[in-house]
Every structure is written in C-alpha cells, then in structure tokens.
VEXDREN-2710 file (C-alpha; in Angstrom, 1 decimal):
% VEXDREN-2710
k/r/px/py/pz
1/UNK/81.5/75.5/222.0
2/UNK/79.9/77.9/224.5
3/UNK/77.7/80.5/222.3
4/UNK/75.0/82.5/222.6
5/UNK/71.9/80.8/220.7
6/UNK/68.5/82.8/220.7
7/UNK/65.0/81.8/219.4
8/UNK/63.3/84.3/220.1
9/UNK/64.4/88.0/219.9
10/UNK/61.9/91.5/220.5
11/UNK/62.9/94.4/218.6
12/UNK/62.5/98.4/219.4
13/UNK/60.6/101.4/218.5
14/UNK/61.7/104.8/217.1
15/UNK/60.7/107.8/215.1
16/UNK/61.9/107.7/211.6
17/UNK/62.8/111.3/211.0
18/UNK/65.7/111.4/214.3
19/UNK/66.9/108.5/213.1
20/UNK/68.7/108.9/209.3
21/UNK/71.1/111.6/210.6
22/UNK/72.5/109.3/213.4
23/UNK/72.5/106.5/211.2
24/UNK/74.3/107.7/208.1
25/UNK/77.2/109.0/210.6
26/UNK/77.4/105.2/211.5
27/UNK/80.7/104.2/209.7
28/UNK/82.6/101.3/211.2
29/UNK/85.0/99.1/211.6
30/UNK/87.1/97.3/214.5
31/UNK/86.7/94.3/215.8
32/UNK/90.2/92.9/217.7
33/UNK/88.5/89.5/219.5
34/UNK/89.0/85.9/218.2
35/UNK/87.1/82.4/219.7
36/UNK/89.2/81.3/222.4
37/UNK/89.9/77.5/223.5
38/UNK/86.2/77.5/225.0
39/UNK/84.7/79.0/222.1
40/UNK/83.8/82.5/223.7
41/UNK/84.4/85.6/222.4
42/UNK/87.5/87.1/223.3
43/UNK/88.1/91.2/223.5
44/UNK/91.8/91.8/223.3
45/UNK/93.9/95.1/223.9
46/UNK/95.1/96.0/220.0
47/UNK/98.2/97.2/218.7
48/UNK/96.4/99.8/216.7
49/UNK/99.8/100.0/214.9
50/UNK/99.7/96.0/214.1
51/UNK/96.3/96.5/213.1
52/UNK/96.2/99.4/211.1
53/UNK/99.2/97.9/209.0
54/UNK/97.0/93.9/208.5
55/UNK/94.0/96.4/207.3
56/UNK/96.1/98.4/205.1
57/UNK/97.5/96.1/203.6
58/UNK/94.8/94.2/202.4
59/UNK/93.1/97.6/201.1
60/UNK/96.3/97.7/199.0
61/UNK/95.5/94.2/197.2
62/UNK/92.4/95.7/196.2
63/UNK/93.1/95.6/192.3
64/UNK/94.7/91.7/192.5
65/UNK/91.4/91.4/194.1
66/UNK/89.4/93.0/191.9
67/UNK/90.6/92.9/188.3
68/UNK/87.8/95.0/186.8
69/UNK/88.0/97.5/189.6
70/UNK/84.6/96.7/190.8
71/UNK/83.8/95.5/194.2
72/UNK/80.1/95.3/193.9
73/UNK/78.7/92.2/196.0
74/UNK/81.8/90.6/196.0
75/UNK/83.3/90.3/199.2
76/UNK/84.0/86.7/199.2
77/UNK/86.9/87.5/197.3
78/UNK/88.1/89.3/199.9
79/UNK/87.3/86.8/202.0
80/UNK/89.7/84.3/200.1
81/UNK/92.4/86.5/199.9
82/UNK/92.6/87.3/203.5
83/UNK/92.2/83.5/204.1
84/UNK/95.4/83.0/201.3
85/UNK/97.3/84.3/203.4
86/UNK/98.0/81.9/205.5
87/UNK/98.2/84.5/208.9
88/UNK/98.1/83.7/212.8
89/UNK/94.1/83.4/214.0
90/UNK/94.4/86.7/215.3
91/UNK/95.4/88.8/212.4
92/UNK/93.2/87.1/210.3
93/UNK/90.3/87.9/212.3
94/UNK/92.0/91.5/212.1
95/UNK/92.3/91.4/208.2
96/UNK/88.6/90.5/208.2
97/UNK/87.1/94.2/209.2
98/UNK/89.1/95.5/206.8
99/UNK/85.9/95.1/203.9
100/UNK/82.5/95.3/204.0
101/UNK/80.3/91.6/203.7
102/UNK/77.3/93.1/201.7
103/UNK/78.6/95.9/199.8
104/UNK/82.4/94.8/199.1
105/UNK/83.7/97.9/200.1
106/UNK/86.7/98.7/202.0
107/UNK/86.4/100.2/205.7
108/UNK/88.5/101.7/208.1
109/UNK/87.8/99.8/211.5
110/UNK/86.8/102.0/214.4
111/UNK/85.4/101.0/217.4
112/UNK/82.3/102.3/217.1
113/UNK/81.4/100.6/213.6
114/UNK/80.9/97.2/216.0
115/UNK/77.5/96.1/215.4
116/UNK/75.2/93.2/216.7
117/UNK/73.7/90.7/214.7
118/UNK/70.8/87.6/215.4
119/UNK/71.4/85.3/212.3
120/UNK/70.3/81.7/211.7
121/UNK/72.7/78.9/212.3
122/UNK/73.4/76.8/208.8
123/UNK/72.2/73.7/208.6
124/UNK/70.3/73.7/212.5
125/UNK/66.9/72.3/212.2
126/UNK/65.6/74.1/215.0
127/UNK/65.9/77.3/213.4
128/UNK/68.5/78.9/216.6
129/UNK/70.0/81.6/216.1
130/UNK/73.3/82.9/217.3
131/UNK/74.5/86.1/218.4
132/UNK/77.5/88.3/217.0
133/UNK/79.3/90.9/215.7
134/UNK/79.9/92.0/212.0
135/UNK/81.3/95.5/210.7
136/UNK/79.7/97.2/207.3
137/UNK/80.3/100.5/205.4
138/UNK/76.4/101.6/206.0
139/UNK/73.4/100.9/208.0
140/UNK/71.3/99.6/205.4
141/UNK/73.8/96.6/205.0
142/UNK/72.2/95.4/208.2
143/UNK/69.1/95.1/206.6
144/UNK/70.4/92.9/203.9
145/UNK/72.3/91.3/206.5
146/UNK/69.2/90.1/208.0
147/UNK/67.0/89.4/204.9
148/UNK/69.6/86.9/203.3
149/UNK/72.5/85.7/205.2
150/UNK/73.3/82.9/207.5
151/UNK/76.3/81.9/209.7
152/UNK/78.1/78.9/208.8
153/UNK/81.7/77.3/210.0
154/UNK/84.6/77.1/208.3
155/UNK/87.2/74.5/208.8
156/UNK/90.6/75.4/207.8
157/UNK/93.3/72.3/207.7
158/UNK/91.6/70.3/210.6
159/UNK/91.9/73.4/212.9
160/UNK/88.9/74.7/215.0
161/UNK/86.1/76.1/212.7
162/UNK/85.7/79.5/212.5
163/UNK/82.5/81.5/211.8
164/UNK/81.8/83.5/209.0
165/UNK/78.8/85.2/207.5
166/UNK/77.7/83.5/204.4
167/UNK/75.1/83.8/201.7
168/UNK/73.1/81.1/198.7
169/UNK/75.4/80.1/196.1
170/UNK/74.5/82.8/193.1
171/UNK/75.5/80.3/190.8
172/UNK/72.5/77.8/191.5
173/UNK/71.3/79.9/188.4
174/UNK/73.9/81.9/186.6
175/UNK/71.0/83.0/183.9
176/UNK/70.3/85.5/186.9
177/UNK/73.4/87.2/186.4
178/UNK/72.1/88.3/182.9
179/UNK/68.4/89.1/184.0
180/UNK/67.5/93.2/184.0
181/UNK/66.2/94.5/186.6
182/UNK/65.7/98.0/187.9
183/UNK/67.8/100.1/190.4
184/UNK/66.0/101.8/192.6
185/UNK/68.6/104.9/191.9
186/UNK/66.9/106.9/188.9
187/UNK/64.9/104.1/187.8
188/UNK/68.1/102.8/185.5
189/UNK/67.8/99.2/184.1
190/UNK/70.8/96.8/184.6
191/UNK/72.1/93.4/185.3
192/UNK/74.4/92.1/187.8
193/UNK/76.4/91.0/184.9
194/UNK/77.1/94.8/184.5
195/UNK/76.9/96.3/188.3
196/UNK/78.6/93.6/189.9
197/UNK/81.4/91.7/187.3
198/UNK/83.2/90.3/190.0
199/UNK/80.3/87.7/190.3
200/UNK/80.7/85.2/187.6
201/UNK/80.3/81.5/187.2
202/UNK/83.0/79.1/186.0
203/UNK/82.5/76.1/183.6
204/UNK/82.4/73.6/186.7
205/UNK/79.2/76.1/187.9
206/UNK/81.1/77.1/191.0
207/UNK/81.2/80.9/192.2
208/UNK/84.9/82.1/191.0
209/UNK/86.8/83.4/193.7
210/UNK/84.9/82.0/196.6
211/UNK/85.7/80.1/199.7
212/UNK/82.6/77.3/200.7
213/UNK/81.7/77.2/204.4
214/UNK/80.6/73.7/205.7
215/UNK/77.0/73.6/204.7
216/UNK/78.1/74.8/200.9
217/UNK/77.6/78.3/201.1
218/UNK/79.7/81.0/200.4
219/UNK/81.8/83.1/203.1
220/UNK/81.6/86.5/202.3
221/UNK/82.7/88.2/205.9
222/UNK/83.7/87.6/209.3
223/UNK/81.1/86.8/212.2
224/UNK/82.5/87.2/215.5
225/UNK/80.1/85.1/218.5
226/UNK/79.1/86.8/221.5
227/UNK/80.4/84.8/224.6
228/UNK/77.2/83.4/226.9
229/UNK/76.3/85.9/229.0
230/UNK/78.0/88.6/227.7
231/UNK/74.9/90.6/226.2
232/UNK/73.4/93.1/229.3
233/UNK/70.0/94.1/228.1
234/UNK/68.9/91.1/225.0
235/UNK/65.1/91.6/226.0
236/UNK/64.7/95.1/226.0
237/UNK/62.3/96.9/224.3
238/UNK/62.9/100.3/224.7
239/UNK/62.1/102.6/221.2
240/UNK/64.8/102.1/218.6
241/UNK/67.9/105.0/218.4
242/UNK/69.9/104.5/215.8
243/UNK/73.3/105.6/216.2
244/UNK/73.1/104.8/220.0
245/UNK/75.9/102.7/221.1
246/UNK/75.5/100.2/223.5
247/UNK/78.1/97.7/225.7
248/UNK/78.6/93.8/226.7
249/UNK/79.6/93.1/230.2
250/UNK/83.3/92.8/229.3
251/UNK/83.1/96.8/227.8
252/UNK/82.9/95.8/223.8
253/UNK/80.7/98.9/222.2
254/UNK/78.0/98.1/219.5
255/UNK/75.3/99.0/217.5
256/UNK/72.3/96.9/218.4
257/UNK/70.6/95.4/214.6
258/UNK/67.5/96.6/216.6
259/UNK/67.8/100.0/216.6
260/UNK/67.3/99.9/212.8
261/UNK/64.2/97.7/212.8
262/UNK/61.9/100.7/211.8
263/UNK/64.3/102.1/209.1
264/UNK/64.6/98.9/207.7
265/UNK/61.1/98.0/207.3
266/UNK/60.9/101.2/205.8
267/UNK/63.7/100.6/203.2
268/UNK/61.8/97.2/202.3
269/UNK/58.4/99.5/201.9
270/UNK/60.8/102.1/199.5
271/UNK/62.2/99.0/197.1
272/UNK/65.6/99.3/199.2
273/UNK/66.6/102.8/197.4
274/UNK/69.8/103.1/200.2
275/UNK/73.1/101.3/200.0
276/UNK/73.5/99.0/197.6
277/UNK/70.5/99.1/196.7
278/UNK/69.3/96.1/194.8
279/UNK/72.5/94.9/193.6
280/UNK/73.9/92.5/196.2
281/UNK/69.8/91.6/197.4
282/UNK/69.8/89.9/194.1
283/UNK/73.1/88.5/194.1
284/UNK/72.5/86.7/197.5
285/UNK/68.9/86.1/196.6
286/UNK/69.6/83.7/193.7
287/UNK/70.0/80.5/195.9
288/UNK/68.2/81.7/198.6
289/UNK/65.1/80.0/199.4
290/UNK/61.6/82.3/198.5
291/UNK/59.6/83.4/201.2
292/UNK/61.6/81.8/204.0
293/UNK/62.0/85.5/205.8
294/UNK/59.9/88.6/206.1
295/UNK/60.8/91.8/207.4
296/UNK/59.0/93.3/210.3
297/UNK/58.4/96.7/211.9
298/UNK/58.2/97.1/215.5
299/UNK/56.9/100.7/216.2
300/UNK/53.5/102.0/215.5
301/UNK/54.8/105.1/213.9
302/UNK/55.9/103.2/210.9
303/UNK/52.8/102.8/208.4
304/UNK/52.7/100.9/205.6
305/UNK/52.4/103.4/202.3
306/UNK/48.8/101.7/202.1
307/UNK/48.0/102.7/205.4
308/UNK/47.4/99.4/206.4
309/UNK/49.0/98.1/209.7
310/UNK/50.5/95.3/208.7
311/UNK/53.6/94.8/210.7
312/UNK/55.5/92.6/208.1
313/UNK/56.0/92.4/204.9
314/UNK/57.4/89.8/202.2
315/UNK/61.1/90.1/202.0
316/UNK/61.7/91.1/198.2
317/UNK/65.3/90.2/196.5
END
C-alpha cells in the first residue's frame, strides 16, 4: 500500500486571541474519497444527493444506536452500525462523516470540515506515522485526537483492510467507569458511568457495541490516508491560523492539525475546559499507556500559567 508515513513533523505559531473566533466557526464534515487498488487516496466527484441521503440516514438510527439517548464518547457504536450495514466501499466511507470520532455527535459533512491528521501507526515498532483525514464537530476534538488515538486496519470478510481511527480498550479496567472525577464545566463531580452510559462492559469484559481493529483496539471513526505526494507544504512553519484552509495537489481542502498546536497546548494548560471536556479523555485514557505522549506548544506567545517556558507538558487523561 502506497501511504504517506512521517516521523518527524514541525508545527506552527499563532497568536491565541485571533484564533478562537476562526476556530469555533470550524464545523465539518465531507469527506467523498475511498483507498483505491494502489492504496492512495482517492477524491471523487459526489452525488451530494446520494450522500446527503447515506448521512441522513444514519442520523435517523440515532436512538437504535443509542438507547439511553446519550452519545457521549461513544462513536464506536456508530462505527458498528454503519459497518452492519453491509454497504458498497464507497458509501460506507460516506456514512462514516456522518458522526463525530471523539465526541459521538452527529455532523453535517461540508467540505470545509476536512481536517489533517499525523497519528501513530498500531502496532509499528518504529513509531511512523501516517497522514490523513478525519471530520469532528469542534476543534478541540483534534486535540484529543492527538493525545490518545491511533490508526489501526480493519479487515472486513478477507477484503482489503481499511483504516480507521481507534482508541485503548476502556474496558481493560471497567472500575474506571465508576471513578468521580471533575468536569472542568462548573467544577461538577461525575462519572463516566453517568456522562457517557453508552460505554459499558459486558460479562465477557469486552466493550458493548464495538467493532476491534487488527491490533485489538477499538474503531471509533473513519481515517482516510493521504496519497504519497499529495501534501504541498508538510514542512512549513509558518505561524498557526486556525480556521485557514489549506489544499493537496489533487484540490482536497483541509484544516491542517497544526494550526491548532497553540490552542491546544493551551487547553491542556486550562484542564481541557472546551469540547467534551474530560469525558471522552478519560474514556480513551483507560487502556492507554501513561506518559507515552506529551503535548507541545510551538509559538513563543504561548506561556505556561507558571511563566516558565517549558514547551511541553505531560498529557493528562
């Protein structure tokens, strides 16, 4: 398979006041290419008729999907539902922007919700990582996105596998599930168990509802590869913008995860009180190995709340 696999990646700079306006406007969702025979990425003219139907009809599962109402963290059953259908490649890859990974939420795909995302390869010793695009409901799911997931294959009935954004099994430790912890959102004190039902264990300690990737973790969204070659400017290092839109050599428009390097490091610095919050960082934190990440700023405008100048920090579930 030809993808493209990075090792090394430089980030962006930005000033943090500019920046929340243009990125709360960033709603998304779009995404019409599948893996062709070679394994590239593959941009294909949509029927925005076709498509709108595949995604509305998978918004209109959402209370089979979700039998308590609550989608909190738990987009891997929309994951397996989409994948129960049984549908051609391409409208399953269609169905798949329908939902956010991290948050669970439903999205309407637009073109400019496309964004780009450097995530490690499961199970690769060398630690590569490989290029590609996912769609969310709001920027600070790319944060989590890069604190705690992983792409893995899929292999569906001997076919070609297909990539997917996956996270740790939460039920290495269902006690988790019932441990309090507080939301950085008034200061209230919860549990998953209460902000995110849809997350349970069965007796057999397996997550209920998910679908396991390859490497025995759990697929929770689409992740769409970037053909070799395709991305114009990987090692620039201009300041971060976000909202700004940028554009492979074949014309796909996305949102670089760069541009919200500074805003990120600055959510980490804030106890991540923006999207979901904590609730899906603790969910896919459970399995995930400690102290394996850290998040990083890349402009000097953006100060630790210590005034030191450290440039990373810990990554905190």
């Amino acid at each position: 398979m030809v993808m493209m696999l990075i090792t090394n990646t430089s980030g962006s700079r930005f000033s943090i006041t500019t920046r929340i306006l243009a990125a709360t406007t960033a709603f998304f969702f779009l995404a019409l290419f599948g893996l062709s025979a070679g394994g590239q990425a593959v941009h294909a003219a949509p029927d925005s008729s076709k498509q709108n139907g595949l995604v509305r009809n998978v918004h209109a599962s959402y209370a089979n999907i979700f039998t308590t109402g609550n989608r909190n963290a738990a987009s891997h059953k929309w994951v397996s539902h989409v994948l129960a259908q049984g549908a051609h490649k391409d409208d399953t890859s269609e169905m798949m922007t329908a939902f956010c990974a991290v948050s669970g939420s439903p999205v309407r795909p637009s073109d400019y919700s496309r964004y780009l995302l450097r995530l490690p390869v499961a199970g690769d010793e060398n630690l590569s990582k490989i290029a590609g695009f996912m769609y969310y409901c709001c920027w600070p799911c790319v944060c989590d996105t890069e604190d705690f997931l992983s792409v893995d294959t899929l292999t569906v009935d001997g076919q070609e596998p297909t990539y997917f954004a996956a996270m740790a099994d939460p039920c290495a430790d269902p006690s988790k599930l019932h441990e309090p912890f507080r939301q950085p959102f008034g200061g209230r004190t919860t549990t998953l168990a209460r902000d995110a039902p849809e997350v349970s264990c069965d007796d057999d300690g397996k997550l209920v509802g998910a679908t396991y990737t390859d490497h025995g973790l759990i697929a929770i969204g689409g992740f769409w590869p970037v053909a070799d070659g395709e991305l114009v400017d990987e090692h620039r290092v201009s300041a971060p913008q976000p909202g700004r839109v940028s554009s492979t050599r074949s014309g796909i428009s996305f949102q670089d995860e760069r541009e919200y390097d500074d805003m990120c490091y600055e959510r980490e610095l804030n106890g991540h009180d923006s999207g979901m919050g904590e609730i899906f960082r603790r969910v896919a934190a459970i399995g995930f190995p400690s102290g394996s990440r850290q998040r990083c700023r890349t402009s000097s405008s953006a100060t630790n709340h210590d005034g030191s100048g450290d440039k990373c920090v810990p990554i905190v579930g």
